[in-house]
C-alpha positions as a Markdown table, in Angstrom:
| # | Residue | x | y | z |
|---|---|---|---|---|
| 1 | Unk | -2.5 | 10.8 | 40.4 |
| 2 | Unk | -2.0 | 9.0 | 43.5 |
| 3 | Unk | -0.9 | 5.4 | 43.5 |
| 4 | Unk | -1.0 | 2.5 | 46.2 |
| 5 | Unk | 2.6 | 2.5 | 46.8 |
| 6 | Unk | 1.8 | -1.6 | 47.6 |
| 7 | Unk | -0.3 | -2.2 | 44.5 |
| 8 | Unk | 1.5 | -5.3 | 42.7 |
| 9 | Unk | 4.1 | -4.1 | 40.4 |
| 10 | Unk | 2.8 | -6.5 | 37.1 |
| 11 | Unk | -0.4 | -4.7 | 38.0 |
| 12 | Unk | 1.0 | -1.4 | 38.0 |
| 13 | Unk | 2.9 | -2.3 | 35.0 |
| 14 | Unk | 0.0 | -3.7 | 33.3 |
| 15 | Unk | -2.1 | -0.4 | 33.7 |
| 16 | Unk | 0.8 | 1.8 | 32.9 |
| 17 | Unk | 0.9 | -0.3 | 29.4 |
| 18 | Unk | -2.6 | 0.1 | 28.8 |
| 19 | Unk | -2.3 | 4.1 | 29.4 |
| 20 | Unk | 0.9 | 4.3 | 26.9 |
| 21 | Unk | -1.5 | 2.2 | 23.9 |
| 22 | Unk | -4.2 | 4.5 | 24.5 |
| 23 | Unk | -1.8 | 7.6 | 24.2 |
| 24 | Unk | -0.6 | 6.1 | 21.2 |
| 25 | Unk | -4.0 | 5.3 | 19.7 |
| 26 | Unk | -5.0 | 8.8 | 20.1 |
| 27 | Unk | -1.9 | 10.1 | 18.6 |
| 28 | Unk | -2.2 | 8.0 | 15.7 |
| 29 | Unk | -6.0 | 9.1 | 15.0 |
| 30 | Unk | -4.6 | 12.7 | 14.9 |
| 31 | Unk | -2.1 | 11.8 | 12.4 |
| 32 | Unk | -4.7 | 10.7 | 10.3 |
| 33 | Unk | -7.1 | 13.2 | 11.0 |
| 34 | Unk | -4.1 | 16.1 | 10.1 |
| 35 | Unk | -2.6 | 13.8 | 7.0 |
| 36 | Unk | -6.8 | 13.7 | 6.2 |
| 37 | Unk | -7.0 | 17.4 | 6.2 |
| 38 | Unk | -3.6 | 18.4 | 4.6 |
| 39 | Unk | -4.3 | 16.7 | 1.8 |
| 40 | Unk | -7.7 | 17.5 | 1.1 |
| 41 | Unk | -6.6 | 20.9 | 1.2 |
| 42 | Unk | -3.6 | 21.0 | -1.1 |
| 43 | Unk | -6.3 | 19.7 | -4.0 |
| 44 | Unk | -7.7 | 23.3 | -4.4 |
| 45 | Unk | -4.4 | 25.0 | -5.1 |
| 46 | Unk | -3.2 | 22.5 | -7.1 |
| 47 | Unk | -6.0 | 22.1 | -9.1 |
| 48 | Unk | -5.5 | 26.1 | -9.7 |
| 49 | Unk | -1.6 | 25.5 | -10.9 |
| 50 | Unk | -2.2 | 22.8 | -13.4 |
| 51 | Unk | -5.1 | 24.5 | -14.7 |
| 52 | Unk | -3.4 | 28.2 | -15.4 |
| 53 | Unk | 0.2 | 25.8 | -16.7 |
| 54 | Unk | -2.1 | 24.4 | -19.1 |
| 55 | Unk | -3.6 | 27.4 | -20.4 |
| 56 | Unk | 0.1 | 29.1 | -20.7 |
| 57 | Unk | 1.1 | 25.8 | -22.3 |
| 58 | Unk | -1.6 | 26.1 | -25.3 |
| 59 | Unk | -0.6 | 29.5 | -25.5 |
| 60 | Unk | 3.2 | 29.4 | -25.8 |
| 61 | Unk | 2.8 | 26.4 | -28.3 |
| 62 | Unk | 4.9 | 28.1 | -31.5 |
| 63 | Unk | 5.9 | 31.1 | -30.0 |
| 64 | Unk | 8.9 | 29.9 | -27.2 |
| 65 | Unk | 9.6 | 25.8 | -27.2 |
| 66 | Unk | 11.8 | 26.3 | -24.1 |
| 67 | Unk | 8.7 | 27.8 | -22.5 |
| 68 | Unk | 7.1 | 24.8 | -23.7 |
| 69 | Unk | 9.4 | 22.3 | -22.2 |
| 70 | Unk | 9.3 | 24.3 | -19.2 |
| 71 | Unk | 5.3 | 24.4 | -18.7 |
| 72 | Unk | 5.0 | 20.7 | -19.4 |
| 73 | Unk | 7.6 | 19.7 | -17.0 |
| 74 | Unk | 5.3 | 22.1 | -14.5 |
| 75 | Unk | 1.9 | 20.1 | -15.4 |
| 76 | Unk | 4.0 | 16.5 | -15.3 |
| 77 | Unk | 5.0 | 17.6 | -11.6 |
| 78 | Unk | 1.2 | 18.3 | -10.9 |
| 79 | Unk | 0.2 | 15.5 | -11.9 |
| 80 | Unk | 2.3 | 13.3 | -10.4 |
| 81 | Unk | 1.4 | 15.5 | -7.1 |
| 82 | Unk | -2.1 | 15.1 | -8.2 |
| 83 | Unk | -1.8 | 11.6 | -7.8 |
| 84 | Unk | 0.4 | 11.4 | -4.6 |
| 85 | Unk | -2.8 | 13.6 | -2.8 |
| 86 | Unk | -4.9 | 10.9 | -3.8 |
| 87 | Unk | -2.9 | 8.2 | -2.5 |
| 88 | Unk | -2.6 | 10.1 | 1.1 |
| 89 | Unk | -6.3 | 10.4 | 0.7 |
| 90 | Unk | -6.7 | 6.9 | 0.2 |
| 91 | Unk | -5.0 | 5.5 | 2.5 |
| 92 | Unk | -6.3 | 8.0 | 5.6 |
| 93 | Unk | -9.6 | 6.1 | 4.3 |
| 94 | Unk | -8.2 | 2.9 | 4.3 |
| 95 | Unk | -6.9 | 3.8 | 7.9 |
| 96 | Unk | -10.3 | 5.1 | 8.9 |
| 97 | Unk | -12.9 | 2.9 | 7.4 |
| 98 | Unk | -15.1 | 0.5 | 9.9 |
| 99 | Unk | -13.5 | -3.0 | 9.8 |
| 100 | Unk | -16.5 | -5.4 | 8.3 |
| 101 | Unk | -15.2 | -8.8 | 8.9 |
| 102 | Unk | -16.6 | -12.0 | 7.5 |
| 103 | Unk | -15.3 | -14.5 | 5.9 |
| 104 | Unk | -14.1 | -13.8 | 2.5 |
| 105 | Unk | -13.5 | -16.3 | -0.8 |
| 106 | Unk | -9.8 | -15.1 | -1.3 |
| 107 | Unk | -9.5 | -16.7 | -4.3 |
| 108 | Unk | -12.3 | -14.6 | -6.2 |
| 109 | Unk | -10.3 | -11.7 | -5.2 |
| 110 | Unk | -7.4 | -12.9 | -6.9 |
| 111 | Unk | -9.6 | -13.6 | -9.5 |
| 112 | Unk | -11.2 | -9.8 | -9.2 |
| 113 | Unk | -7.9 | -7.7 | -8.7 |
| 114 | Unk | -6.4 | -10.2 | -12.1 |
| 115 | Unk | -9.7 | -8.2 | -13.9 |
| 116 | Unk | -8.7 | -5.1 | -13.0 |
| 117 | Unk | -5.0 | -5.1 | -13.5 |
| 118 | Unk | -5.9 | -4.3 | -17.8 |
| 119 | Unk | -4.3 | -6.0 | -20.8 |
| 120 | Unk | -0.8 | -6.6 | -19.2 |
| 121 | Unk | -1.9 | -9.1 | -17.3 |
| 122 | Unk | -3.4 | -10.6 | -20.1 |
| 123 | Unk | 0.1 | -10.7 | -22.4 |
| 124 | Unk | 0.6 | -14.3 | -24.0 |
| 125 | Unk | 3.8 | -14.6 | -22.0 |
| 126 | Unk | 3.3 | -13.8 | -18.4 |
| 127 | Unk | 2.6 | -17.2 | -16.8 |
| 128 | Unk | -0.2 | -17.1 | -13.9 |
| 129 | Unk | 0.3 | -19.8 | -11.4 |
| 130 | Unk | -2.4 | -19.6 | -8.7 |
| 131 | Unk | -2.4 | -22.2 | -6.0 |
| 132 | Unk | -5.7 | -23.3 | -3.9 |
| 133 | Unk | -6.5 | -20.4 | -1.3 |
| 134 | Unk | -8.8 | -21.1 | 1.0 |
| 135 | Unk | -11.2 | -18.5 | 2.6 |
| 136 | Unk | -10.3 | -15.5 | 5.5 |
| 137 | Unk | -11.9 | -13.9 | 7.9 |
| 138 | Unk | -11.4 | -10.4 | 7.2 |
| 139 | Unk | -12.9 | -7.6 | 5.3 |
| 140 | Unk | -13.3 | -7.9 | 1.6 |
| 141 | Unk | -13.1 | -4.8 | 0.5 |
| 142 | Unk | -10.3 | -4.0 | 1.7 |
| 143 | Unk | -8.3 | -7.1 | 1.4 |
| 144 | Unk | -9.2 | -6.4 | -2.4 |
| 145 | Unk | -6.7 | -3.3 | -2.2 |
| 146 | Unk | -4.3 | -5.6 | -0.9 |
| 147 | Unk | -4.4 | -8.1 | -3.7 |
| 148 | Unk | -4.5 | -5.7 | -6.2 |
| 149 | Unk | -1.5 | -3.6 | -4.8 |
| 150 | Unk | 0.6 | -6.8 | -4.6 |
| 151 | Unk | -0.4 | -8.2 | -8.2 |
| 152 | Unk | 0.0 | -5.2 | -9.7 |
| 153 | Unk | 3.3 | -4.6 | -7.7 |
| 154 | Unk | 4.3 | -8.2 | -9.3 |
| 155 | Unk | 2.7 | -7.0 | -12.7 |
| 156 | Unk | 5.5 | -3.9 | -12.8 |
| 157 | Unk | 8.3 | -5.2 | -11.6 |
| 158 | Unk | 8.4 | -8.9 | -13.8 |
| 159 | Unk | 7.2 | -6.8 | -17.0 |
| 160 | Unk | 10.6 | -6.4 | -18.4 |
| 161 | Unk | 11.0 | -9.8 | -18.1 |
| 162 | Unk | 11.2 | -11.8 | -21.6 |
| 163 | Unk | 8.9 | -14.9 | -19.6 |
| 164 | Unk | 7.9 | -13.0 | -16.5 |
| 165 | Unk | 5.8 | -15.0 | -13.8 |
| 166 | Unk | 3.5 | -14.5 | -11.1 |
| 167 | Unk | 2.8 | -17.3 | -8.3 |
| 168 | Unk | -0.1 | -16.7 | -6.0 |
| 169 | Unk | -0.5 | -19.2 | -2.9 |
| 170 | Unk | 0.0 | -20.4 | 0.5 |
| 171 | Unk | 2.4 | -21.7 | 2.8 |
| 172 | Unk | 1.7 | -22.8 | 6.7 |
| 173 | Unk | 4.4 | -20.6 | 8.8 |
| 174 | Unk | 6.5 | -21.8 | 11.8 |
| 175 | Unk | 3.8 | -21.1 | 14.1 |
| 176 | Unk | 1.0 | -22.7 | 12.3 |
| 177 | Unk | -1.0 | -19.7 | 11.0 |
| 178 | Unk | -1.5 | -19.6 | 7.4 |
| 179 | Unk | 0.2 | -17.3 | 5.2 |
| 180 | Unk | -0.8 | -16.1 | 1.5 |
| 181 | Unk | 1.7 | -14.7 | -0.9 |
| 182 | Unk | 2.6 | -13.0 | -4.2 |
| 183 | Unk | 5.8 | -14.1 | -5.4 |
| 184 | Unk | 7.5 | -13.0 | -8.7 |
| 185 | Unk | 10.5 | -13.4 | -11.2 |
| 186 | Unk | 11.4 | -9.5 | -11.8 |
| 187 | Unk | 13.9 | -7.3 | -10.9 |
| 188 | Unk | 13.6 | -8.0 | -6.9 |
| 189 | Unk | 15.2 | -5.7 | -4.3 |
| 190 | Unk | 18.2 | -5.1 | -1.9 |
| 191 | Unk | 16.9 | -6.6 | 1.1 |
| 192 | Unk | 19.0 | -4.2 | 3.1 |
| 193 | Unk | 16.5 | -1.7 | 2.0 |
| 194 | Unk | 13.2 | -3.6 | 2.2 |
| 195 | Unk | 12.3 | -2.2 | 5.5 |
| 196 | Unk | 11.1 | 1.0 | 3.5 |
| 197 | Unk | 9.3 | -1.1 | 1.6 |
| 198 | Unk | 5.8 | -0.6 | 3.4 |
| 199 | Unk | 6.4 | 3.5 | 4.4 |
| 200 | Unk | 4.5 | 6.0 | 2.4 |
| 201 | Unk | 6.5 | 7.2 | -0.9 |
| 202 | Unk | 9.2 | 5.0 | -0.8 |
| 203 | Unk | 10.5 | 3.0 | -3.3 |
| 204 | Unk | 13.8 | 1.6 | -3.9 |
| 205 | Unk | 13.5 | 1.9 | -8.1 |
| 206 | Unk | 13.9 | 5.2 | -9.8 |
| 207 | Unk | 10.6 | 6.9 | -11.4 |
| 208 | Unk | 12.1 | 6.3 | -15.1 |
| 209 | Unk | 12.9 | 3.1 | -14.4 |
| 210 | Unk | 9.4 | 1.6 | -13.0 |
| 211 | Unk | 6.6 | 4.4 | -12.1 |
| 212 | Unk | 4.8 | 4.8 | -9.1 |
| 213 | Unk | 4.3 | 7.0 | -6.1 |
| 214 | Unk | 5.0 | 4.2 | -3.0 |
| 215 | Unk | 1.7 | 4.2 | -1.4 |
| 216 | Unk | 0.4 | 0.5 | -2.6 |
| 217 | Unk | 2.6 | -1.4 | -0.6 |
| 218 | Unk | 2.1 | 1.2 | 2.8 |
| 219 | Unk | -1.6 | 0.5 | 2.1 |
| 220 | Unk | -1.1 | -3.5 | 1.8 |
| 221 | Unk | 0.9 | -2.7 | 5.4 |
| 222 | Unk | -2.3 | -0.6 | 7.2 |
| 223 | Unk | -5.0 | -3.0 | 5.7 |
| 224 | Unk | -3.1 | -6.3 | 7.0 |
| 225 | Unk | -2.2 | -4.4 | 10.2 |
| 226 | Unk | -5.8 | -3.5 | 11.4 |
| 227 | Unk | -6.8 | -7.3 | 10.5 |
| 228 | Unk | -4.5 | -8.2 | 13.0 |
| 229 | Unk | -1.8 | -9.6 | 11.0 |
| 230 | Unk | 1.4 | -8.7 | 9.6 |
| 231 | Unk | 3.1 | -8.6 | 5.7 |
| 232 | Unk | 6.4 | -8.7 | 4.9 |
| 233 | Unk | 9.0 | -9.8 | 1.8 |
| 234 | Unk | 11.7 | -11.8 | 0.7 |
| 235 | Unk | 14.1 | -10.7 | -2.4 |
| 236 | Unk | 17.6 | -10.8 | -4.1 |
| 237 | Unk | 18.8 | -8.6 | -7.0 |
| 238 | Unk | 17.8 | -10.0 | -10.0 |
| 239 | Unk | 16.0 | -13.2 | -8.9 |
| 240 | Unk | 12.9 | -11.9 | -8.2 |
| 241 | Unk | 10.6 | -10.6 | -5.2 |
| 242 | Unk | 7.9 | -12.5 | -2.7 |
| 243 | Unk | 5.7 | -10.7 | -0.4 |
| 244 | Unk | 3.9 | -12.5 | 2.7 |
| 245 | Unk | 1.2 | -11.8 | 4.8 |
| 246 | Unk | -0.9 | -13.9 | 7.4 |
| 247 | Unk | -4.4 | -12.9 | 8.8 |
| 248 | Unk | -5.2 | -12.5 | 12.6 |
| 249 | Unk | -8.3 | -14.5 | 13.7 |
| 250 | Unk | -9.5 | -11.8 | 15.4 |
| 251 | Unk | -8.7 | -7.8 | 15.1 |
| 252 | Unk | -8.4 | -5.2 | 18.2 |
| 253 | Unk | -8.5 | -2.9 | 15.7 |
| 254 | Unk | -10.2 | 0.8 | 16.2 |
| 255 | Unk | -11.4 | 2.9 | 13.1 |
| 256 | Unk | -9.7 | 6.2 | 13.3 |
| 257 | Unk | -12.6 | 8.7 | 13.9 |
Protein backbone atom coordinates (compact mmCIF):
# COMPACT_ATOMS: atom_id res chain seq x y z
CA UNK A 1 0.00 0.00 0.00
CA UNK A 2 1.46 3.22 -0.93
CA UNK A 3 1.08 6.15 1.45
CA UNK A 4 1.49 10.15 0.97
CA UNK A 5 4.62 10.40 2.84
CA UNK A 6 3.01 14.18 3.68
CA UNK A 7 -0.44 12.96 4.65
CA UNK A 8 -1.03 14.50 8.29
CA UNK A 9 0.20 12.20 10.87
CA UNK A 10 -3.33 12.34 13.20
CA UNK A 11 -4.72 11.40 9.83
CA UNK A 12 -2.57 8.60 9.24
CA UNK A 13 -2.93 7.64 12.72
CA UNK A 14 -6.61 7.88 12.66
CA UNK A 15 -6.91 5.47 9.67
CA UNK A 16 -4.38 3.17 10.92
CA UNK A 17 -6.79 2.89 14.17
CA UNK A 18 -9.73 2.32 12.16
CA UNK A 19 -7.86 -0.67 10.19
CA UNK A 20 -6.53 -2.27 13.65
CA UNK A 21 -10.65 -2.16 15.06
CA UNK A 22 -11.73 -3.69 11.90
CA UNK A 23 -8.98 -6.52 12.19
CA UNK A 24 -10.09 -6.94 15.60
CA UNK A 25 -13.82 -7.05 14.74
CA UNK A 26 -13.20 -9.77 12.36
CA UNK A 27 -11.16 -11.69 14.62
CA UNK A 28 -13.63 -11.57 17.25
CA UNK A 29 -16.61 -12.83 14.87
CA UNK A 30 -14.29 -15.83 14.15
CA UNK A 31 -13.99 -16.60 17.75
CA UNK A 32 -17.47 -16.78 17.88
CA UNK A 33 -18.11 -18.46 14.86
CA UNK A 34 -15.28 -21.34 16.01
CA UNK A 35 -16.53 -21.21 19.92
CA UNK A 36 -20.25 -21.56 17.94
CA UNK A 37 -19.14 -24.58 16.09
CA UNK A 38 -16.96 -26.39 18.77
CA UNK A 39 -19.60 -26.54 20.91
CA UNK A 40 -22.38 -27.56 18.87
CA UNK A 41 -20.33 -30.28 17.96
CA UNK A 42 -19.15 -31.77 21.26
CA UNK A 43 -23.23 -32.22 21.99
CA UNK A 44 -23.27 -35.48 19.78
CA UNK A 45 -20.52 -37.31 21.46
CA UNK A 46 -21.45 -36.33 24.63
CA UNK A 47 -24.78 -37.13 24.39
CA UNK A 48 -23.40 -40.82 23.26
CA UNK A 49 -21.21 -41.02 26.69
CA UNK A 50 -23.90 -40.16 29.15
CA UNK A 51 -26.27 -42.30 27.46
CA UNK A 52 -23.99 -45.74 27.29
CA UNK A 53 -22.69 -44.55 31.43
CA UNK A 54 -26.17 -44.74 32.14
CA UNK A 55 -27.03 -47.92 30.66
CA UNK A 56 -23.74 -49.53 32.47
CA UNK A 57 -24.97 -47.79 35.56
CA UNK A 58 -28.47 -49.62 35.65
CA UNK A 59 -26.75 -52.58 34.90
CA UNK A 60 -23.90 -52.74 37.53
CA UNK A 61 -26.53 -51.62 40.20
CA UNK A 62 -25.98 -54.87 42.78
CA UNK A 63 -23.38 -56.61 41.09
CA UNK A 64 -19.99 -54.07 41.70
CA UNK A 65 -20.80 -50.66 43.99
CA UNK A 66 -17.30 -49.46 43.18
CA UNK A 67 -18.41 -49.71 39.49
CA UNK A 68 -21.35 -47.90 40.64
CA UNK A 69 -19.54 -44.98 42.30
CA UNK A 70 -17.39 -44.95 39.42
CA UNK A 71 -20.27 -44.65 36.53
CA UNK A 72 -22.06 -41.97 38.50
CA UNK A 73 -19.15 -39.82 38.94
CA UNK A 74 -18.79 -40.38 34.83
CA UNK A 75 -22.59 -39.15 34.23
CA UNK A 76 -22.13 -36.17 37.06
CA UNK A 77 -19.02 -35.05 34.91
CA UNK A 78 -21.38 -35.14 31.75
CA UNK A 79 -23.69 -33.34 32.99
CA UNK A 80 -21.91 -30.76 34.35
CA UNK A 81 -20.17 -30.70 30.63
CA UNK A 82 -23.67 -30.87 29.38
CA UNK A 83 -24.38 -27.83 30.94
CA UNK A 84 -21.03 -25.86 30.36
CA UNK A 85 -21.84 -26.57 26.17
CA UNK A 86 -24.94 -24.91 26.70
CA UNK A 87 -23.59 -22.00 28.36
CA UNK A 88 -20.83 -21.52 25.38
CA UNK A 89 -23.90 -21.93 23.23
CA UNK A 90 -25.64 -19.31 24.84
CA UNK A 91 -23.47 -16.90 25.08
CA UNK A 92 -22.12 -17.15 21.14
CA UNK A 93 -26.01 -16.31 20.76
CA UNK A 94 -26.00 -13.68 23.12
CA UNK A 95 -22.81 -12.45 21.22
CA UNK A 96 -24.44 -12.82 17.91
CA UNK A 97 -28.03 -11.81 18.28
CA UNK A 98 -29.27 -8.40 16.30
CA UNK A 99 -29.23 -5.62 18.97
CA UNK A 100 -33.20 -4.33 19.16
CA UNK A 101 -32.93 -1.25 21.08
CA UNK A 102 -35.89 0.67 22.60
CA UNK A 103 -36.51 1.82 25.55
CA UNK A 104 -37.14 -0.73 28.16
CA UNK A 105 -39.28 -0.60 31.73
CA UNK A 106 -36.18 -1.94 33.86
CA UNK A 107 -38.09 -2.22 36.64
CA UNK A 108 -40.58 -5.00 35.14
CA UNK A 109 -37.52 -6.85 34.46
CA UNK A 110 -36.55 -6.93 37.96
CA UNK A 111 -39.88 -7.74 38.55
CA UNK A 112 -39.65 -10.74 35.64
CA UNK A 113 -36.16 -12.21 36.45
CA UNK A 114 -37.56 -12.17 40.66
CA UNK A 115 -40.41 -14.69 38.91
CA UNK A 116 -38.15 -16.73 37.48
CA UNK A 117 -35.42 -17.12 40.11
CA UNK A 118 -38.10 -20.22 41.94
CA UNK A 119 -39.03 -20.55 45.65
CA UNK A 120 -35.70 -19.15 47.02
CA UNK A 121 -36.41 -16.09 46.27
CA UNK A 122 -39.53 -16.32 47.77
CA UNK A 123 -38.04 -17.59 51.45
CA UNK A 124 -39.67 -15.53 54.43
CA UNK A 125 -36.22 -14.30 55.32
CA UNK A 126 -34.49 -12.90 52.30
CA UNK A 127 -35.32 -9.13 52.37
CA UNK A 128 -35.95 -7.54 48.80
CA UNK A 129 -35.13 -3.93 48.70
CA UNK A 130 -35.83 -2.50 45.24
CA UNK A 131 -35.31 1.17 44.67
CA UNK A 132 -37.10 3.32 41.72
CA UNK A 133 -35.38 2.43 38.34
CA UNK A 134 -36.28 4.35 35.71
CA UNK A 135 -36.41 3.09 32.01
CA UNK A 136 -33.17 2.25 29.38
CA UNK A 137 -32.65 2.35 26.10
CA UNK A 138 -31.47 -0.98 25.26
CA UNK A 139 -32.63 -4.34 24.28
CA UNK A 140 -34.98 -6.18 26.56
CA UNK A 141 -34.41 -9.36 25.95
CA UNK A 142 -31.32 -9.36 26.66
CA UNK A 143 -30.98 -7.06 29.42
CA UNK A 144 -33.35 -9.72 30.98
CA UNK A 145 -30.31 -12.17 30.98
CA UNK A 146 -28.49 -9.63 32.69
CA UNK A 147 -30.90 -9.18 35.56
CA UNK A 148 -31.47 -12.57 36.06
CA UNK A 149 -27.68 -13.51 36.05
CA UNK A 150 -26.98 -10.81 38.70
CA UNK A 151 -30.14 -11.66 41.01
CA UNK A 152 -29.59 -14.98 40.82
CA UNK A 153 -25.79 -14.45 41.37
CA UNK A 154 -27.06 -12.39 44.60
CA UNK A 155 -29.62 -15.23 45.25
CA UNK A 156 -26.49 -17.91 45.66
CA UNK A 157 -24.17 -16.27 47.23
CA UNK A 158 -26.44 -14.51 50.33
CA UNK A 159 -28.34 -18.02 50.71
CA UNK A 160 -26.28 -19.16 53.48
CA UNK A 161 -26.96 -16.21 55.12
CA UNK A 162 -29.32 -16.51 58.36
CA UNK A 163 -31.09 -12.71 57.06
CA UNK A 164 -29.60 -12.55 53.65
CA UNK A 165 -30.53 -9.35 51.48
CA UNK A 166 -30.70 -8.23 48.11
CA UNK A 167 -30.70 -4.27 47.15
CA UNK A 168 -31.61 -3.46 43.63
CA UNK A 169 -31.12 0.39 42.50
CA UNK A 170 -29.33 3.26 41.14
CA UNK A 171 -26.71 5.62 41.82
CA UNK A 172 -25.57 8.76 39.37
CA UNK A 173 -21.64 7.98 38.66
CA UNK A 174 -18.85 10.68 38.62
CA UNK A 175 -19.46 11.44 35.18
CA UNK A 176 -23.23 11.83 35.29
CA UNK A 177 -24.43 8.67 33.53
CA UNK A 178 -26.68 6.49 35.46
CA UNK A 179 -25.67 3.40 36.91
CA UNK A 180 -28.02 0.31 38.08
CA UNK A 181 -26.81 -2.28 40.54
CA UNK A 182 -27.35 -5.58 42.46
CA UNK A 183 -25.78 -5.35 45.74
CA UNK A 184 -25.80 -8.21 48.41
CA UNK A 185 -24.91 -9.30 52.04
CA UNK A 186 -23.22 -12.88 51.19
CA UNK A 187 -20.08 -14.25 51.21
CA UNK A 188 -18.42 -11.47 48.79
CA UNK A 189 -15.07 -11.94 47.02
CA UNK A 190 -11.25 -11.14 47.15
CA UNK A 191 -11.16 -8.15 45.05
CA UNK A 192 -7.68 -9.10 44.02
CA UNK A 193 -9.41 -11.75 42.01
CA UNK A 194 -12.54 -9.94 40.68
CA UNK A 195 -11.00 -9.20 37.36
CA UNK A 196 -11.89 -13.00 36.48
CA UNK A 197 -15.00 -12.30 37.53
CA UNK A 198 -16.61 -11.60 33.96
CA UNK A 199 -14.33 -14.39 31.87
CA UNK A 200 -16.01 -17.53 30.79
CA UNK A 201 -15.71 -20.48 33.60
CA UNK A 202 -14.28 -18.64 36.22
CA UNK A 203 -15.30 -18.46 39.50
CA UNK A 204 -13.46 -17.70 42.62
CA UNK A 205 -15.78 -20.25 45.03
CA UNK A 206 -15.32 -24.00 44.86
CA UNK A 207 -18.08 -26.23 43.03
CA UNK A 208 -19.08 -27.85 46.60
CA UNK A 209 -19.15 -24.78 48.08
CA UNK A 210 -21.67 -22.68 45.68
CA UNK A 211 -22.49 -24.46 42.18
CA UNK A 212 -22.19 -23.08 38.88
CA UNK A 213 -20.26 -23.20 35.63
CA UNK A 214 -19.05 -19.17 35.37
CA UNK A 215 -20.83 -18.18 32.33
CA UNK A 216 -23.68 -15.75 33.94
CA UNK A 217 -21.53 -13.11 34.83
CA UNK A 218 -19.33 -13.32 31.27
CA UNK A 219 -22.81 -13.03 29.70
CA UNK A 220 -23.85 -9.96 32.04
CA UNK A 221 -20.17 -8.62 30.57
CA UNK A 222 -21.06 -9.27 26.51
CA UNK A 223 -24.68 -8.07 26.85
CA UNK A 224 -23.65 -4.60 28.71
CA UNK A 225 -20.70 -4.43 26.40
CA UNK A 226 -22.52 -4.44 22.98
CA UNK A 227 -25.05 -1.72 24.62
CA UNK A 228 -22.22 0.35 24.84
CA UNK A 229 -21.70 0.35 28.45
CA UNK A 230 -19.61 -1.28 30.96
CA UNK A 231 -20.20 -3.59 34.46
CA UNK A 232 -18.09 -4.09 37.09
CA UNK A 233 -18.12 -5.00 41.12
CA UNK A 234 -17.25 -3.96 44.49
CA UNK A 235 -16.64 -6.67 47.43
CA UNK A 236 -14.79 -7.61 50.68
CA UNK A 237 -14.67 -11.08 52.32
CA UNK A 238 -17.42 -11.63 54.23
CA UNK A 239 -19.39 -8.31 53.87
CA UNK A 240 -20.99 -8.89 50.87
CA UNK A 241 -20.76 -8.26 46.96
CA UNK A 242 -22.18 -5.19 44.58
CA UNK A 243 -22.10 -5.37 40.88
CA UNK A 244 -22.56 -2.11 38.64
CA UNK A 245 -23.31 -1.43 35.34
CA UNK A 246 -24.28 1.78 33.31
CA UNK A 247 -25.98 1.80 29.73
CA UNK A 248 -24.45 3.63 26.64
CA UNK A 249 -26.96 6.04 24.93
CA UNK A 250 -26.18 4.76 21.88
CA UNK A 251 -24.29 1.27 20.71
CA UNK A 252 -21.53 0.86 17.75
CA UNK A 253 -22.17 -2.51 18.28
CA UNK A 254 -21.98 -5.19 15.18
CA UNK A 255 -23.93 -8.62 15.51
CA UNK A 256 -21.28 -11.29 14.92
CA UNK A 257 -22.45 -13.01 11.61
Amino acid sequence: MIRDLNEDPLLRTSRRVAELTAELEAANRELEAFSYSVAHDLRAPLRHIDGFARMALEKSRGLDESLVKQLSIVVQAAGTMGRMIDGLLNLSRVGRAELQRRPVDMAGLVEKARSQLGPEAARPTLRWEVGALPAANGDPELLQLVWINLLSNALKYSSRRPQPEIQVGTQTADDGKLVFFVRDNGVGFDTRYGGKLFNVFQRLHRQDEFEGIGIGLATVRRVIERHGGRVWAESRINEGATFYFCIGEESADTPKT
